[in-house]
C-alpha positions as a Markdown table, in Angstrom:
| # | Residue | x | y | z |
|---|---|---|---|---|
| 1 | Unk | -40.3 | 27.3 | 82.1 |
| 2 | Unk | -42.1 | 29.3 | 79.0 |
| 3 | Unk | -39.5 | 29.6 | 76.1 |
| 4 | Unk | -38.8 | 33.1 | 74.9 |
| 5 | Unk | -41.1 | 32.1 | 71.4 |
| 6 | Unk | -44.0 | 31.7 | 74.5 |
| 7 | Unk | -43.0 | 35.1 | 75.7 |
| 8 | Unk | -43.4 | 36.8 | 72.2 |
| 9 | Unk | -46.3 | 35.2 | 71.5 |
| 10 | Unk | -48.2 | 36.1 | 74.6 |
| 11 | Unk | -46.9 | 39.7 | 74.1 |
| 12 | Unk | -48.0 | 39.6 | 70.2 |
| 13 | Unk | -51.3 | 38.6 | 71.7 |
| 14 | Unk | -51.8 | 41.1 | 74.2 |
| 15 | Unk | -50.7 | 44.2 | 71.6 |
| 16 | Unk | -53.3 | 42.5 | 69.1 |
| 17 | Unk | -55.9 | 42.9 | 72.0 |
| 18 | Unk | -54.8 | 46.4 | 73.0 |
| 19 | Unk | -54.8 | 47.9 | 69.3 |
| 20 | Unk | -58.3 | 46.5 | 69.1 |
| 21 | Unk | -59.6 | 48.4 | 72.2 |
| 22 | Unk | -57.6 | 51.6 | 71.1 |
| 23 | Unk | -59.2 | 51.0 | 67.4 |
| 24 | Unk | -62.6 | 50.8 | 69.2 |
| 25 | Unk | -62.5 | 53.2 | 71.5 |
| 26 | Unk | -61.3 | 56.0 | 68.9 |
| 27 | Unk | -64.1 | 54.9 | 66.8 |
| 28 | Unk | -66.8 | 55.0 | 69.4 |
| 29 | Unk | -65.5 | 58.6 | 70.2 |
| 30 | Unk | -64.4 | 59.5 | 66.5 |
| 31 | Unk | -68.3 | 59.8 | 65.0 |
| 32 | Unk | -71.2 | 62.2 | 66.3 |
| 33 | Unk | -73.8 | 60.0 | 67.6 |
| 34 | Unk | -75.9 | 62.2 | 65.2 |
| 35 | Unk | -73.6 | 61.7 | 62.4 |
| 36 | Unk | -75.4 | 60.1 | 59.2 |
| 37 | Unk | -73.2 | 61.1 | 56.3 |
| 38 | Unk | -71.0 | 63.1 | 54.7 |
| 39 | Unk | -71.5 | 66.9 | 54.7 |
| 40 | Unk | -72.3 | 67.0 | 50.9 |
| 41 | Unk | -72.7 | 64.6 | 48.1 |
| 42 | Unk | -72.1 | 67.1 | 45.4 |
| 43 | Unk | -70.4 | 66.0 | 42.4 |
| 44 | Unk | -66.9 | 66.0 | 42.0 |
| 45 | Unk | -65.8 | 66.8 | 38.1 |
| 46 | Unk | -63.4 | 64.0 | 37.9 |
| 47 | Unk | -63.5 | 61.7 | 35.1 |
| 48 | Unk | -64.9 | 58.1 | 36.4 |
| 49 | Unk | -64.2 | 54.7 | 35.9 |
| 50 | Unk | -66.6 | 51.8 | 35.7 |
| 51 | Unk | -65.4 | 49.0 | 38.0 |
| 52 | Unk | -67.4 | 45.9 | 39.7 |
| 53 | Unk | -66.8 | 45.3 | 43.7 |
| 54 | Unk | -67.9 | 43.0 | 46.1 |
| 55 | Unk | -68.8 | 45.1 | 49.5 |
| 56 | Unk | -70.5 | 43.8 | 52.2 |
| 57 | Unk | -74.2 | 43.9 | 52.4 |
| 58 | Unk | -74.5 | 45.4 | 55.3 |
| 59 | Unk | -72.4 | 48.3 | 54.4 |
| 60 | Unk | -73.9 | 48.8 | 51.1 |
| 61 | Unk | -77.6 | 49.0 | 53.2 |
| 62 | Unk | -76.2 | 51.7 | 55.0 |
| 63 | Unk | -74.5 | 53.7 | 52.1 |
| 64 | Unk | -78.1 | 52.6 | 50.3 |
| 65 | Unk | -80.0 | 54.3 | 53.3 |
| 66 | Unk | -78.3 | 57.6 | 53.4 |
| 67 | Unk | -80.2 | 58.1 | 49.9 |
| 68 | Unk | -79.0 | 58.6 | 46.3 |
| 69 | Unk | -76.0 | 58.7 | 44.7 |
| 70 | Unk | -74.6 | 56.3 | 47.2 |
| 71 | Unk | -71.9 | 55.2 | 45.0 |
| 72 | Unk | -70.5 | 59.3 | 45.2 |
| 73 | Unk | -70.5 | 58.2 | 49.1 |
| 74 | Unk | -68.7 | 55.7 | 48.8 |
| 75 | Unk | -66.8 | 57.5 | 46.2 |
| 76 | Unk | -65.8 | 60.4 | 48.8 |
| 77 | Unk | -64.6 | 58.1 | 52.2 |
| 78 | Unk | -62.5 | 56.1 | 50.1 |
| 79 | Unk | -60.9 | 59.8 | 48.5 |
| 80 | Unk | -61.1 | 61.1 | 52.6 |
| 81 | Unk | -59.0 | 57.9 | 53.8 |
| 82 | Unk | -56.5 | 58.5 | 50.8 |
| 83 | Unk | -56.0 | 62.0 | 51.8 |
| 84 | Unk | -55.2 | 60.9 | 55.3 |
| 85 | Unk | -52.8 | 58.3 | 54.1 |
| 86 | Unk | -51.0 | 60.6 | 52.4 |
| 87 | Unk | -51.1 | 63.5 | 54.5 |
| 88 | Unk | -49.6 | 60.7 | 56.9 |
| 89 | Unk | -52.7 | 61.8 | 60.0 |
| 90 | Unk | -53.2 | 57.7 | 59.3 |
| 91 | Unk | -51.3 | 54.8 | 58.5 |
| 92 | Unk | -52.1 | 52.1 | 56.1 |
| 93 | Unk | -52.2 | 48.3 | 57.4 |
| 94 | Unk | -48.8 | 46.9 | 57.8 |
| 95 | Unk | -46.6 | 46.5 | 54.9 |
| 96 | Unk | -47.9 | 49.2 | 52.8 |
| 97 | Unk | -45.8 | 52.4 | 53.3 |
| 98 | Unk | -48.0 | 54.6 | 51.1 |
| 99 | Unk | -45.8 | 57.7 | 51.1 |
| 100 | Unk | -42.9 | 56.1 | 50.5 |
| 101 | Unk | -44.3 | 54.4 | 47.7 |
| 102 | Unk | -45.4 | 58.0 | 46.0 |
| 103 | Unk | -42.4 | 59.5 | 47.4 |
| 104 | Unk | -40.0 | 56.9 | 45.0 |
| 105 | Unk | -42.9 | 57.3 | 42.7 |
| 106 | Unk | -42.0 | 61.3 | 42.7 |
| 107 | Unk | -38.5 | 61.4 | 42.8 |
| 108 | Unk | -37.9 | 58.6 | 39.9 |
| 109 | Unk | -40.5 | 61.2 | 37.5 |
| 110 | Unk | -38.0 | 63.9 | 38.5 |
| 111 | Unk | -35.0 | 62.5 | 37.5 |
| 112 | Unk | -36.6 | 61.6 | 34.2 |
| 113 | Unk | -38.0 | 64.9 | 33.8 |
| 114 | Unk | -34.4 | 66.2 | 34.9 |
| 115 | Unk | -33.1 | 63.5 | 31.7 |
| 116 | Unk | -35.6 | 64.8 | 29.8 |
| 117 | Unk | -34.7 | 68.5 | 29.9 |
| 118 | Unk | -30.8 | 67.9 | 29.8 |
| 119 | Unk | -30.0 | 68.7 | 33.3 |
């Protein structure tokens, strides 16, 4: 007879599976088939910080293909998916609770601006 550690494995396993279907379906039906970018790559006035990542190749083709400025691309999806985390219309992977990170983030500047002011 399976052991219960079976039984939650097998059901671990078959969530796994199902995510990954929900994950592909919503991405199949998520993008226009015509899609091939963002709206606009206009500039954002924001000051800008050097840094050096490794991305995949394929990925940077595509970013690469979509013409200049692909680094503002890349730039801009990685601001839209922050937005979404914390507007909470997506969840990060598991174990980081984004909004409840800036959320204790928030309140502990309050209470020192609270110190801060005498309150």
């Amino acid at each position: 007879m399976p052991s219960k550690q079976h039984h939650d494995n097998e059901m671990q396993l078959e969530l796994d599976a199902l995510q990954q279907r929900l994950r592909q379906e919503w991405l199949d039906q998520s993008l226009p088939a015509d899609w091939d970018g963002l709206d606009s790559w206009q500039r954002l006035d924001r000051p800008k910080t050097r840094v050096t990542i490794r991305l995949d190749a394929d990925m940077v083709k595509w970013f690469r293909k979509l013409g200049p400025n692909y680094s503002r691309r890349i730039n801009a999806i990685l601001r839209i998916y922050w937005l979404a985390l914390l507007s909470g219309h997506i969840q990060a992977h598991e174990g980081d609770n984004t909004i409840a990170r800036i959320s204790l983030r928030a309140h502990a500047l309050a209470r020192e601006l609270r110190q801060g002011s005498g309150e």
